[in-house]
C-alpha positions in Angstrom: 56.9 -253.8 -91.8 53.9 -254.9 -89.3 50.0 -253.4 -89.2 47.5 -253.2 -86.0 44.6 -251.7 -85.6 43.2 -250.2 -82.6 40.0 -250.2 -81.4 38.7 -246.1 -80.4 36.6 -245.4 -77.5 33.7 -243.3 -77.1 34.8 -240.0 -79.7 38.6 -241.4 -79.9 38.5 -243.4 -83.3 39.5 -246.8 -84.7 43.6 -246.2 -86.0 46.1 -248.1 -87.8 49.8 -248.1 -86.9 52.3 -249.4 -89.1 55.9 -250.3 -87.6 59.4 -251.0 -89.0 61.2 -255.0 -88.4 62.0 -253.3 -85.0 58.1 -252.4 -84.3 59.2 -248.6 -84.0 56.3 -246.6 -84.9 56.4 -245.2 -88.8 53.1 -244.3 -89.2 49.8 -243.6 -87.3 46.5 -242.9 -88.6 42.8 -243.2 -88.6 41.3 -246.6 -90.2 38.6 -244.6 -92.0 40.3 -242.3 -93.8 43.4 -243.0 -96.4 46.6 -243.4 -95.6 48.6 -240.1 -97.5 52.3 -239.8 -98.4 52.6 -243.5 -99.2 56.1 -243.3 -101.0 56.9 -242.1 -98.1 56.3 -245.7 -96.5 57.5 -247.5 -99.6 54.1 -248.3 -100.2 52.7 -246.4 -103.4 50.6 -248.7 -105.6 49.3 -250.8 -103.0 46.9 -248.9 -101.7 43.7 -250.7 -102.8 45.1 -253.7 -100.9 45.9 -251.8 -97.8 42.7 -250.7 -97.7 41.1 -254.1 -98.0 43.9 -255.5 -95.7 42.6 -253.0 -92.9 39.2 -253.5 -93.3 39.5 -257.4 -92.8 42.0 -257.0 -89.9 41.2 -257.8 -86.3 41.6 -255.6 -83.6 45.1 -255.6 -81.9 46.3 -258.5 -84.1 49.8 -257.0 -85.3 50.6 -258.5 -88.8 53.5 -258.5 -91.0 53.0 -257.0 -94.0 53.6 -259.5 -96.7 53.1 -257.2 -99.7 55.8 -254.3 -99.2 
């Protein structure tokens, strides 16, 4: 699974995509606000270190996701 965030402009704001080992798009949201259904993503339990993990990423560095 792979991370990037986007950088918003003007009232559009920052978001996070997470994509499968074939970069199709799983999930789409906004960087300042939690991602919800995370079992859904096979991610439950991690979200502390999701949210720190966005926080210190760059903008439009896609990254793999070593924790899942």
């Amino acid at each position: 699974m792979y991370i990037i965030k986007v950088k918003g402009k003007a009232k559009i704001p920052d978001y996070v995509q997470l994509r499968d080992d074939n970069f199709v798009l799983i999930a789409y949201f906004r960087a300042d606000r939690p991602l919800k259904n995370m079992e859904k993503y096979n991610l439950e339990g991690k979200e502390e270190e999701l949210k720190a993990l966005i926080e210190s990423l760059p903008f439009g560095k896609l990254q793999k996701l070593d924790f899942v």
